[in-house]
C-alpha positions as MATLAB code, in Angstrom:
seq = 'XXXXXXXXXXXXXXXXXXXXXXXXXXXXXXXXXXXXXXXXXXXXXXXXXXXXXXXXXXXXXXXXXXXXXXXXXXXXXXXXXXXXXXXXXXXXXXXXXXXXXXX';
ca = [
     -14.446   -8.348    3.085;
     -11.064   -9.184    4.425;
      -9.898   -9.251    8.036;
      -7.654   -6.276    9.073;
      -4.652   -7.969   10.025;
      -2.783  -10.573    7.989;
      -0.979  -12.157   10.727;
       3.379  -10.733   11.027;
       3.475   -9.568    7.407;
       2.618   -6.234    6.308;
       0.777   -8.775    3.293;
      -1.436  -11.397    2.551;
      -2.608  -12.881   -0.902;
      -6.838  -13.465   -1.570;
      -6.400  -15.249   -4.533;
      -4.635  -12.888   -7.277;
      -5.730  -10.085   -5.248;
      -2.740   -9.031   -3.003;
      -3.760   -7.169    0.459;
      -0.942   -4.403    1.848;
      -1.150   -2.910    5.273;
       0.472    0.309    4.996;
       1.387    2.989    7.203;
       1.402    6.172    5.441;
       3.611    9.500    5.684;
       2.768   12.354    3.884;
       4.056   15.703    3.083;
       7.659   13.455    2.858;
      10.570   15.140    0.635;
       9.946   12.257   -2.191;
       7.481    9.409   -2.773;
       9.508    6.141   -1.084;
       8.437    2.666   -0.289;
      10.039    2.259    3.410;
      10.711   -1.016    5.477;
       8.149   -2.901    7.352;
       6.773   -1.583   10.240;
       5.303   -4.369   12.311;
       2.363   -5.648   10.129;
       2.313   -2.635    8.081;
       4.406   -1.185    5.285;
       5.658    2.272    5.222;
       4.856    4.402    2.040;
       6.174    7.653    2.140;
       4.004   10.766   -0.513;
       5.177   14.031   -1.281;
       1.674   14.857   -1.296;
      -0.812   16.931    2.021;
      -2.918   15.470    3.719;
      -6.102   16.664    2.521;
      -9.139   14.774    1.777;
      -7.688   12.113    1.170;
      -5.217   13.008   -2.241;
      -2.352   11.774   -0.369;
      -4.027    8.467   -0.589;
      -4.710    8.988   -4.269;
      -1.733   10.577   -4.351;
       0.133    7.272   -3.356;
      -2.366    4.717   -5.547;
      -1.107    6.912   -8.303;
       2.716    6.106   -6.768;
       2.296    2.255   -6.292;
       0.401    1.420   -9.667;
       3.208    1.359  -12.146;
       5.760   -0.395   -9.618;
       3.049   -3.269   -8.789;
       2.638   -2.988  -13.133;
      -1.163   -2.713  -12.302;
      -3.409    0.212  -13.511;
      -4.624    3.074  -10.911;
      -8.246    1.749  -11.261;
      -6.764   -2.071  -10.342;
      -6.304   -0.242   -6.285;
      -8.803   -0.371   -3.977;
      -8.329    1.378   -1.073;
     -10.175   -0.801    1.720;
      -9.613    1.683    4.261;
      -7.832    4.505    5.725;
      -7.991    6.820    2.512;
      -8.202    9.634    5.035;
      -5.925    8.006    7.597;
      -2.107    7.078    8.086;
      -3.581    3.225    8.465;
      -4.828    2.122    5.246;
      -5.290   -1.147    3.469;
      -5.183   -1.500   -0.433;
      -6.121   -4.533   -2.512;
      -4.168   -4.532   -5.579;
      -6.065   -6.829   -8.472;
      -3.582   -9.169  -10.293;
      -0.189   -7.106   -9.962;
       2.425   -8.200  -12.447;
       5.497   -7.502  -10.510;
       6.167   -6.958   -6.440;
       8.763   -3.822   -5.087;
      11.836   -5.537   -3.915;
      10.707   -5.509   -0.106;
       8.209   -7.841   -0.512;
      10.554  -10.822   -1.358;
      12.330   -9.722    1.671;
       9.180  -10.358    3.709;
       7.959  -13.782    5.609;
       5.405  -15.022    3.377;
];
């Protein structure tokens, strides 16, 4: 199981597996990828809070623009929380604010 914090960055790499901090806001007017928020990453969802399908909600969001399948997201922690972590399995392209990240 991986540590909770990954040092500055809102990401750290286990292998092929890469590990996102996020910060979640949902109920937002659009789904949005947002700026780095300490040693998390802000991910705006259009969807509620409730049980947890703004998490899902969001997985559903990321997959395509990591080029990874829904089912290639694990959700460490936080699916019914604004803190979350999600291990994404071999994604085939990053969103543009991770190569403005520290490594």
């Amino acid at each position: 199981m991986a540590a909770h914090g990954t040092g500055d960055s809102f990401f750290t790499w286990d292998g092929d597996v890469l590990i996102v901090n996020i910060l979640g806001k949902p109920a937002s007017k659009q789904d949005a990828i947002g700026k780095p928020k300490g040693a998390q990453l802000k991910v705006s969802v259009t969807a509620a809070p409730q049980n947890g399908k703004a998490t899902d909600h969001m997985v559903r969001f990321l997959a395509p623009l990591f080029g990874v399948a829904v089912r290639d997201i694990e959700v460490v922690f936080g699916r019914e929380n604004v803190n979350k972590q999600l291990r994404i399995r071999s994604p085939k392209k990053l969103p543009p604010v991770f190569s403005a990240a520290p490594p």
